[in-house]
DSSP file (Angstrom, degrees, kcal/mol; ACC not computed):
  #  RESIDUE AA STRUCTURE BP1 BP2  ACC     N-H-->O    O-->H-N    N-H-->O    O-->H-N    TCO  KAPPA ALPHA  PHI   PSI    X-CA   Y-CA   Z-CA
    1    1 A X              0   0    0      0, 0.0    37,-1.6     0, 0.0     2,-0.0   0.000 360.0 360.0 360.0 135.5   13.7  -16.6   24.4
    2    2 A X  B >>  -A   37   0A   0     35,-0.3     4,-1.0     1,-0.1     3,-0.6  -0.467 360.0 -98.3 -71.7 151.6    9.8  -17.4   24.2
    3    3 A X  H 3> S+     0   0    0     33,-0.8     4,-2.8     1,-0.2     5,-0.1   0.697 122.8  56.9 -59.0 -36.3    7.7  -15.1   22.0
    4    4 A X  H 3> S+     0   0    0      2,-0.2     4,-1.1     3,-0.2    -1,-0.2   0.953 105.3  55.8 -55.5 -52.1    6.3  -12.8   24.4
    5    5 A X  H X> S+     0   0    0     -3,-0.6     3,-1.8     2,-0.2     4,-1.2   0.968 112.2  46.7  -8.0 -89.8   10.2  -12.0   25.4
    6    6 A X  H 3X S+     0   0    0     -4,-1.0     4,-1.4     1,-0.3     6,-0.4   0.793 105.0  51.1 -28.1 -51.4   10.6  -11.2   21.8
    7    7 A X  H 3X>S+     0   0    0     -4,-2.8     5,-1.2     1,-0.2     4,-0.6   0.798 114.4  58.2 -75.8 -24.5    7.6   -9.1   21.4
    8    8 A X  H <<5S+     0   0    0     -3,-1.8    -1,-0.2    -4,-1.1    -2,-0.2   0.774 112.8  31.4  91.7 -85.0    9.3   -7.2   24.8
    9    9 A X  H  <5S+     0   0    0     -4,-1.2    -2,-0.2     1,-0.2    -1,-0.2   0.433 120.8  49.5-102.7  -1.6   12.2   -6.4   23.8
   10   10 A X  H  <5S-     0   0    0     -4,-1.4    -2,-0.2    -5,-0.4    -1,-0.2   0.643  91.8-127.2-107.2  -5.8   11.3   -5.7   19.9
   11   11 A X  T  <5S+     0   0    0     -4,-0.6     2,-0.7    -5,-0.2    -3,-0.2   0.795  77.2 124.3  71.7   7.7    7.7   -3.1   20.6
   12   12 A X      < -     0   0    0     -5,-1.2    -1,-0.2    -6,-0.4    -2,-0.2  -0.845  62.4-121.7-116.0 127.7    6.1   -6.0   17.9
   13   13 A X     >  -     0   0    0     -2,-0.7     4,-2.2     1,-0.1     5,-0.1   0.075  13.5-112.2 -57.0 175.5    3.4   -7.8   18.8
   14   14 A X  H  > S+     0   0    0      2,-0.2     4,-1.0     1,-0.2    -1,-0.1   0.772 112.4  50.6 -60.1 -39.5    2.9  -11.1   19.1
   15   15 A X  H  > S+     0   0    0      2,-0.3     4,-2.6     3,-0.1     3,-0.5   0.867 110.5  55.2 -65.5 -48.5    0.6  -11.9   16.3
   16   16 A X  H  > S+     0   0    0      1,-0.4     4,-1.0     2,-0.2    -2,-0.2   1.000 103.6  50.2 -80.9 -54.5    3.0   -9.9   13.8
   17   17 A X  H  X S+     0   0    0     -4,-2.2     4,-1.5     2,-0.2    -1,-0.4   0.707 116.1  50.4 -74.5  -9.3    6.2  -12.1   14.8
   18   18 A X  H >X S+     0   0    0     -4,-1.0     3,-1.9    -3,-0.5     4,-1.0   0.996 104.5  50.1   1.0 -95.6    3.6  -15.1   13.9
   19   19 A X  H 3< S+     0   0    0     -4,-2.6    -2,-0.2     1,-0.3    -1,-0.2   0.430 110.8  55.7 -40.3 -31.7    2.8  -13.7   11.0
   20   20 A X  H ><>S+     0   0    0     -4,-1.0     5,-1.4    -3,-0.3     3,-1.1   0.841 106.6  48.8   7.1 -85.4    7.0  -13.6   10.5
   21   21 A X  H X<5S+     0   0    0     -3,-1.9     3,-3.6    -4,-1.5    -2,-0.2   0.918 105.8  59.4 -47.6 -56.1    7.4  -16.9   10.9
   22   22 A X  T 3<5S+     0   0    0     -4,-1.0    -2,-0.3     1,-0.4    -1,-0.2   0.490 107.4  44.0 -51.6 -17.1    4.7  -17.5    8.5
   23   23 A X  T < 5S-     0   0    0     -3,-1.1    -1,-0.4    -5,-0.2    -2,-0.2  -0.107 123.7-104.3-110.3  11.5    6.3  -15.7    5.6
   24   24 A X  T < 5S+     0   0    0     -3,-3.6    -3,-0.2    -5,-0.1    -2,-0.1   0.728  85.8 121.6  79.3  11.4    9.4  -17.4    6.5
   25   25 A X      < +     0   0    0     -5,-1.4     2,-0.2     1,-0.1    -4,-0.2   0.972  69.5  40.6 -76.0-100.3   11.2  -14.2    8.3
   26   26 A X        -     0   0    0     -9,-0.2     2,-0.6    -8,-0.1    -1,-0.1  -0.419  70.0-148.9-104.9 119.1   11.9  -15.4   11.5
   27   27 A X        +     0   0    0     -2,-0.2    10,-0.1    -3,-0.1    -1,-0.0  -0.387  19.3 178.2 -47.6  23.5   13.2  -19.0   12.7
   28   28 A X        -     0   0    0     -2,-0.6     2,-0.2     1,-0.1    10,-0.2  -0.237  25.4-137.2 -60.7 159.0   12.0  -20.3   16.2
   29   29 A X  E     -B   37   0A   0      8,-1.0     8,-1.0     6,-0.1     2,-0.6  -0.211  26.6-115.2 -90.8-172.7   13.0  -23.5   17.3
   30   30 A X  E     -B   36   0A   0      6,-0.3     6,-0.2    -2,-0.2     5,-0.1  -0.978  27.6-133.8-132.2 100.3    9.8  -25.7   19.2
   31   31 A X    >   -     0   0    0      4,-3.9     3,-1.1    -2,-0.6     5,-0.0   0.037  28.1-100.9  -4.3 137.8   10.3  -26.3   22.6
   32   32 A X  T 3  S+     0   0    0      1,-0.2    -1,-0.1     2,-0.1    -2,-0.0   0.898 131.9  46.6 -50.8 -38.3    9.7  -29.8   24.0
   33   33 A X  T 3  S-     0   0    0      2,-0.1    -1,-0.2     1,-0.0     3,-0.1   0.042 125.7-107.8 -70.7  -1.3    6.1  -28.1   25.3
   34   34 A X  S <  S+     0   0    0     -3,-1.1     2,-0.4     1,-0.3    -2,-0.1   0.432  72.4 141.1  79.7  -6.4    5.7  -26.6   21.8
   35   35 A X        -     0   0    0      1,-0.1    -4,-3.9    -5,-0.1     2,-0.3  -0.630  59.8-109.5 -90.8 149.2    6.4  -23.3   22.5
   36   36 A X  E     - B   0  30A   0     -2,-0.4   -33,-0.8    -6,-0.2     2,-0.3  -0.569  33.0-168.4 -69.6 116.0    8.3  -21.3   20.1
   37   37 A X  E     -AB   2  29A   0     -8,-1.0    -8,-1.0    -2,-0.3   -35,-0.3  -0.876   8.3-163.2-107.7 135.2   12.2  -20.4   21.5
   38   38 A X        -     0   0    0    -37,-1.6     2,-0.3    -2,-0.3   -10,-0.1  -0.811  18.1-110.3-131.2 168.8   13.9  -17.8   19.5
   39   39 A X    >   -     0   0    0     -2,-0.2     3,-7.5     1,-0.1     4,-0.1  -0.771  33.1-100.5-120.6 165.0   17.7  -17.2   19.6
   40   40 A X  T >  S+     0   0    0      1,-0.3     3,-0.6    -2,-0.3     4,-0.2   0.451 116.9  63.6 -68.9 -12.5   19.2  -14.3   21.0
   41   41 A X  T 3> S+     0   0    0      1,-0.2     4,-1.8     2,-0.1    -1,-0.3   0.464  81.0  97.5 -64.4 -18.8   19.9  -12.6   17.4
   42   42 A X  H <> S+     0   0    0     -3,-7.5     4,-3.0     1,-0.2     3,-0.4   0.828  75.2  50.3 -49.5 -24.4   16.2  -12.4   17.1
   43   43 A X  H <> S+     0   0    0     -3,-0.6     4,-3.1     1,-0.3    -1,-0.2   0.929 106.2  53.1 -88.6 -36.0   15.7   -9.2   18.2
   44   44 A X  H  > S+     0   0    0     -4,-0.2     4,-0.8     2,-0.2    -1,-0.3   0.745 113.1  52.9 -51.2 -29.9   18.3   -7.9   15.7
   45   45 A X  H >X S+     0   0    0     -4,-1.8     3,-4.7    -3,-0.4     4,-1.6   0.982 109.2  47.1 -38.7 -80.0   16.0  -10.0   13.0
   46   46 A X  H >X S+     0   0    0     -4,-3.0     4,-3.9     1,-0.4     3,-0.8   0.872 111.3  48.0 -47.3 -56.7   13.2   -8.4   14.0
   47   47 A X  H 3X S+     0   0    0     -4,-3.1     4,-1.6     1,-0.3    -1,-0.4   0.809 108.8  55.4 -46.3 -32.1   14.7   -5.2   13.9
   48   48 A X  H <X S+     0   0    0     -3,-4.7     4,-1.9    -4,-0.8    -1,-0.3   0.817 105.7  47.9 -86.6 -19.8   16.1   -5.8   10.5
   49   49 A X  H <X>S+     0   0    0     -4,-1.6     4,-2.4    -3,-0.8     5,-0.7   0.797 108.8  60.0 -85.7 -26.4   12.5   -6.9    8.5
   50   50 A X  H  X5S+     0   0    0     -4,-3.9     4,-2.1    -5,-0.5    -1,-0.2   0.978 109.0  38.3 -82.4 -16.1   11.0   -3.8   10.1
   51   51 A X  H  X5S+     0   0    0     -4,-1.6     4,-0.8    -5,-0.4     3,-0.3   0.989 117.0  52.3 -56.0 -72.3   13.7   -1.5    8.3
   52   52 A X  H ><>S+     0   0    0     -4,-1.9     3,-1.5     1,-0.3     5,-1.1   0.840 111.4  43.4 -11.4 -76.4   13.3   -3.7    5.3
   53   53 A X  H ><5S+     0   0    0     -4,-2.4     3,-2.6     1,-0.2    -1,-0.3   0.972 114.2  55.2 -64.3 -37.5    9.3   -3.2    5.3
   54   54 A X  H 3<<S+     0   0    0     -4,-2.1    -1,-0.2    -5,-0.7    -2,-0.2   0.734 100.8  63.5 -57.8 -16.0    9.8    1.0    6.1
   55   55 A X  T <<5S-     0   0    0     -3,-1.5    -1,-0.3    -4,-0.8    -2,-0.2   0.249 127.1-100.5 -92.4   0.7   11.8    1.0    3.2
   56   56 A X  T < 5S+     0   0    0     -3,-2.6    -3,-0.1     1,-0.3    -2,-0.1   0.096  79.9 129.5 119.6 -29.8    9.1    0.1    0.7
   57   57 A X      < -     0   0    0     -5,-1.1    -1,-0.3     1,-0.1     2,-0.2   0.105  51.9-132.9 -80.8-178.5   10.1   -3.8    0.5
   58   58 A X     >  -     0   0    0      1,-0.2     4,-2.0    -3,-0.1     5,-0.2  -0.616  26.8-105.2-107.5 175.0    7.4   -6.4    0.9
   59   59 A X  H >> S+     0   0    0      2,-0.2     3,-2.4     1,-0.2     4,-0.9   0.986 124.0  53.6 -86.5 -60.6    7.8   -9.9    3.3
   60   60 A X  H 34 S+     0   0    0      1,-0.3     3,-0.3     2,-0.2    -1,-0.2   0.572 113.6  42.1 -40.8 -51.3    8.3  -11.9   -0.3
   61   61 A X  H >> S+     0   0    0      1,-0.2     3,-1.0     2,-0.2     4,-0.9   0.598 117.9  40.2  21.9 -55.7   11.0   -9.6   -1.1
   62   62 A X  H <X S+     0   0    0     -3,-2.4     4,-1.3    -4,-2.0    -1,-0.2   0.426 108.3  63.0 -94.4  24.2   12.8   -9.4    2.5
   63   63 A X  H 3< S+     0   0    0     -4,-0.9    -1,-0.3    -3,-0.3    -2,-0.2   0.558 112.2  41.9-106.5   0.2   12.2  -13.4    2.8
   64   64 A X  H X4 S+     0   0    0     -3,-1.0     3,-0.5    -5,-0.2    -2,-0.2   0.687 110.6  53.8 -73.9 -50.3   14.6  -13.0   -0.4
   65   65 A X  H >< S+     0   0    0     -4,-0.9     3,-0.9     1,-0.2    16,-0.2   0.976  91.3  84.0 -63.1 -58.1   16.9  -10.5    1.0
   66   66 A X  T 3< S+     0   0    0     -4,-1.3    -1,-0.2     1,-0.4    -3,-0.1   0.341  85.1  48.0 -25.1 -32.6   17.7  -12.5    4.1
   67   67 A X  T <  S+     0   0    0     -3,-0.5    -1,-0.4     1,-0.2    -2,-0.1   0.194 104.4  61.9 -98.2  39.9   20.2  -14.7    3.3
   68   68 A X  S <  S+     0   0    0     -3,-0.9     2,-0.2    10,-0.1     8,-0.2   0.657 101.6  78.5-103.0 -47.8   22.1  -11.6    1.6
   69   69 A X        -     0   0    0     -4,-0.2     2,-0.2     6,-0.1     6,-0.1  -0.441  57.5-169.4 -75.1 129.2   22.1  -10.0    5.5
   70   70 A X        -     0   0    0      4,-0.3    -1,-0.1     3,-0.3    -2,-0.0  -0.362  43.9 -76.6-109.8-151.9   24.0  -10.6    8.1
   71   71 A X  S    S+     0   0    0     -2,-0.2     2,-0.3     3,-0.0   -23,-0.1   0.926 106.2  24.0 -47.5 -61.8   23.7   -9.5   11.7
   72   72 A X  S    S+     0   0    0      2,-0.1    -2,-0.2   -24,-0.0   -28,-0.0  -0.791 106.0  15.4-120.6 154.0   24.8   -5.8   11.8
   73   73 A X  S    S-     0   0    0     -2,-0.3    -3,-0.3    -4,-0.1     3,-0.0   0.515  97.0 -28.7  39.5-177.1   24.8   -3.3    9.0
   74   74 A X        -     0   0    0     -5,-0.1    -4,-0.3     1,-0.1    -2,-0.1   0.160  69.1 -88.5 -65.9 158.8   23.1   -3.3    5.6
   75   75 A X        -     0   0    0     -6,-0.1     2,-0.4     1,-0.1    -6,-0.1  -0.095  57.2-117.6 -70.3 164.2   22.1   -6.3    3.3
   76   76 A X        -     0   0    0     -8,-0.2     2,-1.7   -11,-0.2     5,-0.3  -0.935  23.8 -89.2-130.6 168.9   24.9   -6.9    1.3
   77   77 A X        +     0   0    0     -2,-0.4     2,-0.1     4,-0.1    -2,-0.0  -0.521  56.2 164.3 -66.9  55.3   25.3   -6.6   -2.4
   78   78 A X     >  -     0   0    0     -2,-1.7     4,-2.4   -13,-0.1     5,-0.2  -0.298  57.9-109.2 -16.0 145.9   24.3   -9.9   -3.7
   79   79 A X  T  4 S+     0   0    0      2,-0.2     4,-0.2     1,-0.1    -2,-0.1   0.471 124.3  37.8 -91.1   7.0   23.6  -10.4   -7.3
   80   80 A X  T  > S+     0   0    0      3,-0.1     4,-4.1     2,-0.1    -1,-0.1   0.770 113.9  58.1 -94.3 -45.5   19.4  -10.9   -6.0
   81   81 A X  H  > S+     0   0    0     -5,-0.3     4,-1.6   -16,-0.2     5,-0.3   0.908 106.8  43.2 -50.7 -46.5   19.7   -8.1   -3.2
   82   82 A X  H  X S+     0   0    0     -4,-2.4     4,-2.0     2,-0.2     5,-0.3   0.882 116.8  51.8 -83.7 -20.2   20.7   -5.4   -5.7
   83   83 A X  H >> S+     0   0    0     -4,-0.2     4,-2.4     2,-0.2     3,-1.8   0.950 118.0  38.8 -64.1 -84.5   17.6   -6.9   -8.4
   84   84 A X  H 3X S+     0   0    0     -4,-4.1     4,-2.1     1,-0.3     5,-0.2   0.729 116.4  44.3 -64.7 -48.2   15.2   -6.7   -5.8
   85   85 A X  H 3X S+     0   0    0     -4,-1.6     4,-1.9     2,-0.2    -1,-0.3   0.888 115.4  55.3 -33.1 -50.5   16.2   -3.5   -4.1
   86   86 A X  H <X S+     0   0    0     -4,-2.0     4,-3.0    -3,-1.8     5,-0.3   0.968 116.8  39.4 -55.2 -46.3   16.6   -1.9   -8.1
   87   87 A X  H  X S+     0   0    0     -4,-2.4     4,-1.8    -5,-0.3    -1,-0.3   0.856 105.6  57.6 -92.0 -15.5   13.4   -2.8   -8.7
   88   88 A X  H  X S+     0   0    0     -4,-2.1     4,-2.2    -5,-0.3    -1,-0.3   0.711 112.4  47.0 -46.4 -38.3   11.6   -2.1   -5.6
   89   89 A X  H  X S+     0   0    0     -4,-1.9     4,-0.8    -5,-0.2    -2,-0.2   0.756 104.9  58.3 -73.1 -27.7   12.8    1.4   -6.1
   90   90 A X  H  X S+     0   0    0     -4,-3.0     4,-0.6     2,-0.2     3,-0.4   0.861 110.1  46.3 -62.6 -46.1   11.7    1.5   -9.9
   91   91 A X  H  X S+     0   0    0     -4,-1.8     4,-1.5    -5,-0.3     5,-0.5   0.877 109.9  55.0 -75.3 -32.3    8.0    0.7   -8.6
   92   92 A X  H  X S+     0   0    0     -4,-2.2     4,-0.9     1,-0.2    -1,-0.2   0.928 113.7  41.2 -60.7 -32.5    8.6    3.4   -5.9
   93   93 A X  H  X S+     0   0    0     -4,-0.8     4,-0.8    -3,-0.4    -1,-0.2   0.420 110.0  50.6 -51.1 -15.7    9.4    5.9   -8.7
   94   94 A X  H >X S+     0   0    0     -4,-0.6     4,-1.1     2,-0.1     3,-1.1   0.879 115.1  51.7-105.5 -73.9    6.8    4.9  -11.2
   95   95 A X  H 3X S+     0   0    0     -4,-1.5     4,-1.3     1,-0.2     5,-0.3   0.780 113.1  44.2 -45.2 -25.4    3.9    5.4   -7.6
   96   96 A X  H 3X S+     0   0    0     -4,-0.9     4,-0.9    -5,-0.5    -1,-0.2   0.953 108.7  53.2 -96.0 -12.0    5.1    8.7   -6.8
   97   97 A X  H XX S+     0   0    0     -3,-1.1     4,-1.5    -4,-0.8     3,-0.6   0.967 115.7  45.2  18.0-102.4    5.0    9.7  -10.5
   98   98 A X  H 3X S+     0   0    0     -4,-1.1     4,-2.5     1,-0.2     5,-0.2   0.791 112.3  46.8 -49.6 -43.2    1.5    8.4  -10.0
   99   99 A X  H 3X S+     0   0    0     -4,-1.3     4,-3.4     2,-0.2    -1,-0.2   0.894 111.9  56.5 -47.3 -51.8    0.7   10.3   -6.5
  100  100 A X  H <X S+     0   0    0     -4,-0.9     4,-1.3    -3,-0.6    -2,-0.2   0.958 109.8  40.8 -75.0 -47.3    2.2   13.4   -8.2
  101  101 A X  H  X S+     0   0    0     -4,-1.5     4,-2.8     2,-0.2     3,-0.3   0.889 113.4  50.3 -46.3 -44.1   -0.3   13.4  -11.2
  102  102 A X  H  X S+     0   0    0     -4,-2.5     4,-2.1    -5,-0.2     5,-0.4   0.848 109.2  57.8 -80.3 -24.8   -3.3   12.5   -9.1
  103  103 A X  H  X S+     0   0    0     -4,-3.4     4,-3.1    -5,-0.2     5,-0.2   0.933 113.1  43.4 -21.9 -63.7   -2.0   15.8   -6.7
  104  104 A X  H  X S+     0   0    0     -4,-1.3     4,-0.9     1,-0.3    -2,-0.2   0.757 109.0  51.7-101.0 -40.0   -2.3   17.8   -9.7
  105  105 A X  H  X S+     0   0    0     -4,-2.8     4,-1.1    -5,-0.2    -1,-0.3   0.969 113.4  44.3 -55.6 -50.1   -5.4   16.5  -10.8
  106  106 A X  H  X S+     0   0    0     -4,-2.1     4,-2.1     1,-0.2     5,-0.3   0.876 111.4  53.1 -70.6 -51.9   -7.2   17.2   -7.4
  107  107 A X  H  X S+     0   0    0     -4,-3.1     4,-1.9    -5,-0.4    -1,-0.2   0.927 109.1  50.7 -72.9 -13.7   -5.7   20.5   -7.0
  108  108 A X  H  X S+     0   0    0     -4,-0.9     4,-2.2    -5,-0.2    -2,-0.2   0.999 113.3  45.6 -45.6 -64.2   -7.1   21.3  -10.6
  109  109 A X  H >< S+     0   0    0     -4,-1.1     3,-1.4     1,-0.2     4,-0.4   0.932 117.6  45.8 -69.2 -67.9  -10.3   20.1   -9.5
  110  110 A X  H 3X S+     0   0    0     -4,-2.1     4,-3.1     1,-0.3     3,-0.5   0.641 108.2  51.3 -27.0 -48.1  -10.0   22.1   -6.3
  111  111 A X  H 3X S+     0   0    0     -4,-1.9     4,-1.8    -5,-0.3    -1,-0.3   0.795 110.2  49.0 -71.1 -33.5   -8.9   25.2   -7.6
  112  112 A X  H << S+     0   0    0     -4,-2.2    -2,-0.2    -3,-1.4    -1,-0.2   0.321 109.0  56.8 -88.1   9.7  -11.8   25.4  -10.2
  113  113 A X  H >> S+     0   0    0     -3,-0.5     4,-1.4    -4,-0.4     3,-1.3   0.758 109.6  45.1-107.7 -77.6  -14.4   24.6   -7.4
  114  114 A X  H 3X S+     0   0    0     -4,-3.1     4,-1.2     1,-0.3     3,-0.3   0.731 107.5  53.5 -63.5 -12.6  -13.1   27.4   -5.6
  115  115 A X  H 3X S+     0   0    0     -4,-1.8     4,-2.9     1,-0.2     3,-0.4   0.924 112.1  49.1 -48.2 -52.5  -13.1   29.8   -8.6
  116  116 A X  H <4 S+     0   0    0     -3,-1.3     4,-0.3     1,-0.2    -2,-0.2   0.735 115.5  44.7 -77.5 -10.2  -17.0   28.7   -9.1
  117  117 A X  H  X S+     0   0    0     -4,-1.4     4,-0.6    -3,-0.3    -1,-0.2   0.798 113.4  49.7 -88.6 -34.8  -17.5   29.4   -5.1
  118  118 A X  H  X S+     0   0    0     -4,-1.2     4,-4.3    -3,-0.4     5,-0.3   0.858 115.5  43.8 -84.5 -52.4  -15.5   32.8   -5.4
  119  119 A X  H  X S+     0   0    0     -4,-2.9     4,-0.6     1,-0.2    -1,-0.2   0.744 107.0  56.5 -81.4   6.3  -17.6   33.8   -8.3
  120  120 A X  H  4 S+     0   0    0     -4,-0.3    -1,-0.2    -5,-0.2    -2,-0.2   0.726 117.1  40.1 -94.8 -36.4  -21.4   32.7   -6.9
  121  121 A X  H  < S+     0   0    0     -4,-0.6    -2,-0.2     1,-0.2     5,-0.2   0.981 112.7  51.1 -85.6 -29.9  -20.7   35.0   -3.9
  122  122 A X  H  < S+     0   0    0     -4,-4.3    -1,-0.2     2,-0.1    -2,-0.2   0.792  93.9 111.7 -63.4 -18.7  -19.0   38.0   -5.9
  123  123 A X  S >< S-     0   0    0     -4,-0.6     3,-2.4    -5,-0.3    -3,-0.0  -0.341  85.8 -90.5 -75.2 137.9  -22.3   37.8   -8.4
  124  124 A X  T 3  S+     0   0    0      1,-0.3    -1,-0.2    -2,-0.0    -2,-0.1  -0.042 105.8   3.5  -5.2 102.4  -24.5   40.5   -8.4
  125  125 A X  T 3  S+     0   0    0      1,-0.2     2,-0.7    -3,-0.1    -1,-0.3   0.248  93.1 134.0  95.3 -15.6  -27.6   40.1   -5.7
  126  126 A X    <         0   0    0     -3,-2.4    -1,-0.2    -5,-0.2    -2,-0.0  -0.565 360.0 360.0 -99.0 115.7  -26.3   36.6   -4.1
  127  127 A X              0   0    0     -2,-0.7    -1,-0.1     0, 0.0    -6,-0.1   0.459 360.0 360.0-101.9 360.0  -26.2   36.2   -0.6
């Protein structure tokens, strides 16, 4: 199927399955005409890097995974898949960690803004 096909039947633009190929995710063959032919498992490809990227990974990372996957159901347990997965999940812990302090900081900041707001209208004479 020609790329437009693809982007069709997967809801991804054109530019992104480019960009796909370009990180080494996706496989077209070249046409005689030059145009990019993809085989009928692409769309199951496609489908499978956009789980992959919703899940936290990166295209270096699922361009890893890939030969770990096969068609239907989840990457399988390869001794590179379960490193890169482990540690993709260690960096998710250590950023929400980080998310969760800067939360706590901001609602500090927040809370003591409105304490100085609460007490400039309660004060004596201020309108």
């Amino acid at each position: 199927m020609l790329i437009g096909e693809l982007a069709r039947r997967t809801g991804v633009a054109t530019r992104l399955l480019r960009y796909y190929e370009d990180q080494g995710l996706l496989h077209p063959h070249r046409d005689g005409n030059g145009y990019r032919s993809y085989p009928e498992s692409a769309p199951a490809t496609v489908a499978r890097i956009r789980e992959l990227l919703a899940a936290g990974l990166n295209t270096d990372d699922i361009a890893q995974l890939m030969p770990c996957a096969e068609d239907d159901g989840p990457v399988q347990a390869c001794e590179m898949s379960v490193r890169i997965m482990a540690d993709r999940s260690v960096e998710l812990d250590r950023r929400i960690a980080d998310l969760d302090r800067q939360r706590s900081h901001l609602a500090a900041q927040l809370d003591a803004s409105l304490a100085i707001a609460a007490g400039a209208t309660a004060a004596p004479g201020g309108n």
